[in-house]
Every structure is written in structure tokens, then in C-alpha cells.
C-alpha positions, 0 to 999 in steps of 0.5 A: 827368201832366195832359197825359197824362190829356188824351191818354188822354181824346183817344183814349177820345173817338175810339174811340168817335167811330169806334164810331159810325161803324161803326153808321152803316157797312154792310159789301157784298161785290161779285162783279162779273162779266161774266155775273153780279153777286152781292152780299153784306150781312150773310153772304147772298147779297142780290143774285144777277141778270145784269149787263146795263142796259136804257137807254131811247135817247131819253132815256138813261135806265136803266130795268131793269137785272139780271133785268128787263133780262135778259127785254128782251134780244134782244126790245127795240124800236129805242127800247131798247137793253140791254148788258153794262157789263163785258167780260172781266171789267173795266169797258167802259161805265162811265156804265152800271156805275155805275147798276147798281150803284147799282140793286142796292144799292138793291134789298138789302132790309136797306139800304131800312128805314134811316132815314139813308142809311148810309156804305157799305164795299166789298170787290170782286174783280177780275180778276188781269190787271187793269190800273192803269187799269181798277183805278181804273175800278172803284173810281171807280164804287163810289164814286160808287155810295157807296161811303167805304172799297173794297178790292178783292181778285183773283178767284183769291183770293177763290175760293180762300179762298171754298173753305175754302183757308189761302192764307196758309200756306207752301204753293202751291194752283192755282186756276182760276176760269172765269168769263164773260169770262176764266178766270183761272189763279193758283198761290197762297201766303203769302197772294199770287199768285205765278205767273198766267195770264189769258185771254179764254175762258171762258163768254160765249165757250162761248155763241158757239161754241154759236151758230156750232155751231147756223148751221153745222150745224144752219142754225138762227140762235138768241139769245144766251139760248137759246145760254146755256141749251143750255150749262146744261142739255145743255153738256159738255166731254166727248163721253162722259159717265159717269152721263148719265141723271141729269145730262142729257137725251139730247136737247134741243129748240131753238127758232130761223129757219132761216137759209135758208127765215126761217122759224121752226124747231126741232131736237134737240141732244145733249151729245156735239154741244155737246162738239164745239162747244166742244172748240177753246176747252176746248182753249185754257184746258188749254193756258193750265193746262199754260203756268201749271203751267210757270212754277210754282217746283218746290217750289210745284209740289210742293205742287200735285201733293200738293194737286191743282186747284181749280176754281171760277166759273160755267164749273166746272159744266160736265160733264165739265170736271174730267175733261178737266182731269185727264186733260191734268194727270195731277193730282186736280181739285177742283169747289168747292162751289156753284163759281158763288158761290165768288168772293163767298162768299170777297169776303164773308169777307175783307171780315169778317176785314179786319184777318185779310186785311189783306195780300191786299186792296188799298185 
């Protein structure tokens, strides 16, 4: 009976120990995007800026990264450089993503009133083509960031469960998250990813095809920023729109060199010229859909005809793509709410319900 009580006294002293450890502990949830990295602590959204590093080159020094390194792109003198540490949606610069994401940790305002530097547990999504090795990329940048515990989670996943889907129940759901560097294609059930489809073509590829549209048709040389904005405000999958008056402007100055003269310029654009512009590459996500919907099992597929598609990420904003999408499908298409947060809006729940989502995270 001693040793029993003993025993009992053992596991009573560590569940407190492990009590006091999660007070030391801060939850974070990590979208990070090729285009964007969003950040969740305490169920908001804390950090929500560009993914991008300004680096001084003499020194190698990081001195802006997010918004600030976002203002320097495209305007730095030859004593700066600014890139993108992630391409296609995985790690390329690994020296770089490591310093912001240390930075954006850094800048949660709830992390910098503590007076200890607390243990850090991290959910983060990943892309469903990921490899072992790129896996491995990320997780070793969030620890070196300070990170004790990381899960990571897919991006199909995580979108899924960010739009109020069970994908845990019996019963198949297609996601698809178009995001800056890949639209990733998942049919999902029971909690697992049993049919995907991954392809490099997605928004970064948008904003180069608008490039390539404003030199070969208009002869106007433009940024990548002011490519970027021509896809926000006057992009569209669709060369005819239904409620245009509203949602966008019949025509859309922009600003550049001419490529012949050198000399500063600017020219209109419509909706109809950008829907032409990125029609090839919208071309290649539907057939990446009908090739996904091909290798669905029947009774998933079903489920899917019953239950439509769902869109999300970034690229979903973009008007008129739903419609395109269900006039190639034959099938209902779904925007999910605020699609752009969707991934870390679903991150922030698994990571809060863990023990719930156990089967879906990877440790």
C-alpha cells in the first residue's frame, strides 16, 4: 500500500510540474505562405504581412522584413537586396526564413510584455506535395526560432477545417487552396487526405503572366507590385462578369517605362484584358481539378457531387473564378469566408483542440 501511495504522490507532483509548464508555454499558429505569413496567438490573427527579407549585403544582416521589406522591393539600391525565403510554397532560403520568423514572433505584442522568454508550441501548414526533406526544413526553422513542440498540418487540411468542415466524418469533401506558389487540390475524409493533386500555378504565377501581358500588349515594363495590384483590383477569371459596377472599375490606370522610348508612361487596363491574360494558367488549375476528380473512389466522389467544392486561399478572391470552376465541373463552388485566412484560421483550431486533432497533425 506504501508504494502505491508513493506512486499516486509521483503522478499528482507531475501533473502539476506539467501544469506549470504549460503557464511557461505560448500557443502560435503559422500560415506560412509563399506570398504572406499569418500568425495566430490567443485566436487572433497577430501577424498578417508579406513574406520577404530585406538584407543588407555587406553585412548580411536582416534589417526589414514583412511590410517594411515589402515598401523596399523593387526600390533598393545595389547595397540591399530583398527576397522571398519561400518558393512554391517550401523553404529556398533557409538562413532567411529563420530570421523572419524569429522577427514576426517578436513583433506579437502579447509575447513582448512577458517577463521570461516563454517555451513556444507550434502548429504549422505545409503543403500536400511536400517532401521529407522539406518537412524537415520547416520544422528546423521553427526550432531554431523557439519553438519546443511543432506540428505541422497540410494546407488542404487546415483550410478545410478553417471553413467549418468535419473532416473527420466518413464522407469525401474537395478542397482547393489556391495560394502564392501552388494550388494545392485535396479530396478529403476521415480525417486524411485520400486523393491530391499539387501544381505550381497559383497567385506569384498570376502576377507574371500580368507582367508578360502589360510588355507584349501594352509595351509597358511594370514591377512585381504594380502587377500585384492590377490582380487585386481589376483581376478576373472571367472576360464577362455579371455585377461589374460594383466590384470593379471599367478601367485601371497604370503606371510604368515604355519599353521602346525609356520613358515613363502610363495606360488604362480592363478586366476583360487581365481575364485574357491569365486565361492559359486558369486553364492549367481546371485541368489539375478534372485530373483530381478522376482519381476520386466513387463513393467519395458521391459525396462530392452532393456536397459541391470548396474554395480557399488568396487566389479564390479572384472574380469570377468560382464560376469558371463550376461551368468545367458541372458541380456547386464554394468561397470560403475570408478565403485568405482560411489556412490559419483552421492551423489556430487544431492547434487549440490538439488531443481533438490528434490524427491530423504531424509531430
Amino acid at each position: 500500500m506504501i508504494w502505491q501511495w508513493y506512486l499516486l504522490e509521483i503522478d499528482i507532483l507531475n501533473i502539476k510540474i506539467l501544469r506549470i509548464f504549460d503557464f511557461f508555454t505560448e500557443d502560435i499558429a503559422i500560415d506560412l505562405g509563399t506570398a504572406n505569413t499569418l500568425i495566430i496567438h490567443n485566436d487572433k490573427v497577430v501577424v498578417d504581412e508579406p513574406s520577404i527579407v530585406a538584407t543588407e549585403l555587406r553585412t548580411g544582416k536582416v534589417i526589414a522584413v514583412g511590410n517594411k521589406a515589402q515598401q523596399m522591393h523593387g526600390k533598393a539600391h545595389k547595397g540591399i537586396e530583398t527576397n522571398r525565403p519561400l518558393k512554391d510554397g517550401v523553404i529556398a532560403d533557409f538562413d532567411a526564413a529563420e530570421q523572419m520568423i524569429k522577427e514576426f514572433i517578436k513583433s506579437i505584442p502579447s509575447l513582448q510584455n512577458k517577463f521570461w522568454t516563454p517555451s513556444l508550441r507550434m502548429v504549422i501548414c505545409i503543403p500536400s506535395g511536400i517532401t521529407e526533406v522539406e518537412k524537415r526544413a520547416v520544422r528546423d526553422s521553427a526550432e531554431i526560432s523557439g519553438a519546443k513542440e511543432v506540428y505541422l498540418i497540410h494546407e488542404p487540411m487546415a483550410a478545410a477545417i478553417g471553413m467549418g468542415i468535419e473532416v473527420q466524418e466518413p464522407r469525401g469533401n474537395m478542397i482547393i487552396d489556391i495560394g502564392g506558389g501552388t494550388t494545392e487540390i485535396a479530396v478529403l475524409s476521415l480525417g486524411g487526405i485520400v486523393k491530391d493533386k499539387s501544381i505550381k500555378v497559383a497567385g506569384d504565377i498570376f502576377t507574371s503572366d500580368i507582367e508578360y501581358f502589360m510588355r507584349k500588349t501594352h509595351n509597358l515594363v511594370i514591377g512585381e507590385r504594380s502587377a500585384e495590384r492590377i490582380k487585386i483590383e481589376v483581376g478576373s477569371a472571367l472576360e464577362n462578369l455579371e455585377d461589374t459596377d460594383k466590384e470593379i472599375p471599367n478601367n485601371w490606370e497604370v503606371q510604368g517605362r515604355d519599353q521602346t522610348t525609356g520613358k515613363p508612361k502610363s495606360v488604362e487596363v480592363t478586366y476583360k484584358e487581365i481575364a485574357r491574360a491569365l486565361d492559359a494558367s486558369i486553364k492549367q488549375i481546371e485541368d489539375a481539378i478534372m485530373q483530381a476528380l478522376a482519381m476520386t473512389p466513387p463513393e467519395l466522389a458521391a459525396d462530392i457531387y452532393n456536397s459541391g467544392i470548396y474554395l480557399a486561399g488568396g487566389g479564390a478572391m479572384l472574380r469570377g473564378l468560382d464560376a469558371r470552376i463550376k461551368n468545367k465541373t458541372d458541380l456547386p463552388v464554394y468561397v470560403g469566408e475570408d478565403p485568405l485566412r482560411a489556412v490559419v484560421r483552421g492551423t489556430g483550431i487544431a492547434l487549440k483542440n490538439i488531443d481533438q486533432y490528434d490524427g491530423v497533425l504531424m509531430r
